[in-house]
C-alpha angles and dihedrals in degrees: 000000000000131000111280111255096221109028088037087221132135132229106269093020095103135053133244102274139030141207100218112197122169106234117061086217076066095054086061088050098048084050088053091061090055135082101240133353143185123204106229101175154351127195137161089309109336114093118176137207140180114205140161121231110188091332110313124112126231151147139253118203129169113219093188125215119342140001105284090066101038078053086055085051101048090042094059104029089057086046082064108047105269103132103172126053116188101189103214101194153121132275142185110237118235086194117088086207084064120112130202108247092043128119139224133199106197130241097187138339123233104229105236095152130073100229093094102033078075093068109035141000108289082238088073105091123232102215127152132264102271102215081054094043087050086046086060104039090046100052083046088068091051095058096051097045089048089044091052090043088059099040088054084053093051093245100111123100129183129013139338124272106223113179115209118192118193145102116299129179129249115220135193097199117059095173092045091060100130141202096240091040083054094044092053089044089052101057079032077075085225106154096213155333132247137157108252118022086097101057089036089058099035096054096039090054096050095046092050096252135129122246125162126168137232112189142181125222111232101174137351114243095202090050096054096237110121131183117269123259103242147082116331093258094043093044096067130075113239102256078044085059101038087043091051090060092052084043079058089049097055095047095052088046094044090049097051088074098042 
């Protein structure tokens, strides 16, 4: 097969499975998590990594903003053998009750953006992979079990680490987001919306593939308090960042038993 015109990777050149953020800055601080790692490729705004996290082999890609490109991003990774995507990203809460800081590992994702109309009836769901949903949720456990045992030791700093699981919207337009859409999302009882969980879901389902979500919340859109506008390390409260690194954690835990 021929090198893929976006990522720049060739069949055979990835592992299994890959941890998708967003921004390709992420995909440096997943890496940092993990005990080695090689730069394969950059392009426009997909950088990808292999890496290696207590043994187990796996793959860091960037799908950049939206859904069309995190589609880009699915399509060539799976022509050349990746079968299961984790997005690792941030998302703006629609529940009051939601913190900053807090973190959601998504059920389904409402389709409000175009790329995967395209493939299939807006009726068809685009919901995770649920050995890999269960991976997630229960590594989530872990972590706050793990996180009170050490508060209760003293040997905590720095913020909680509460793990929401429900269904949360994708969106293609991050400035049109408004009062009465986030009006309808909230008694939806959707938790929150982000850019790319739908296409993720929806492509991986329909290859025959296995995808699943862990996001932040940077802002809570019911609340009124939104993300900054900067750099990647600048854009995030502090709990957000703190709570993005434990979000790291999860996935590459998660990941060591997919």
């Amino acid at each position: 097969m021929a090198t893929q015109p976006h990522l720049l990777v060739d069949d055979g050149e990835l592992t299994d499975i890959a941890l998708i953020p967003g921004d390709p800055g992420r995909v440096d601080r997943i890496a940092d998590h993990c005990d080695e790692s090689e730069t394969i490729a950059r392009n426009r705004e997909y950088k990808v990594v292999n890496a290696t996290y207590e043994d187990r082999d796996l793959t860091i890609c960037s799908t950049g903003i939206g859904c069309p490109s995190a589609a880009i991003a699915i399509e060539e990774m799976a022509n050349v053998g990746v079968e299961t995507f984790v997005r690792v990203g941030t998302t703006g809460a629609l529940q009051s009750a939601l913190e900053i800081g807090d973190m959601i590992v998504a059920t389904g994702a409402a389709k409000n953006e175009g790329t995967s109309k395209r493939y299939e009836a807006v009726e068809y769901p685009a919901v995770p992979d649920y050995e890999v949903l269960s991976a997630l949720v229960d590594s989530a456990e872990e972590h706050a079990a793990q996180w009170a045992a050490n508060s209760a030791n003293g040997e905590t700093v720095g913020g909680d680490e509460d793990v929401h699981v429900g269904p949360i919207a994708s969106d293609d337009a991050y400035y049109a987001e408004t009062d009465a859409a986030v009006d309808d999302w909230e008694a939806a009882g959707l938790l929150a919306v982000e850019m790319e969980a739908a296409a993720v879901f929806t492509l991986a389902r329909r290859r025959g593939l296995r995808a699943g979500a862990i996001c932040t919340v940077d802002g809570n859109l019911v609340e009124g308090t939104q993300k900054g506008t900067d750099t990647e390390d600048d854009e995030l409260p502090d709990k957000a960042k703190n709570n993005v690194g434990r979000a790291i954690d999860i996935a590459l835990e998660a990941a060591t038993g997919l």
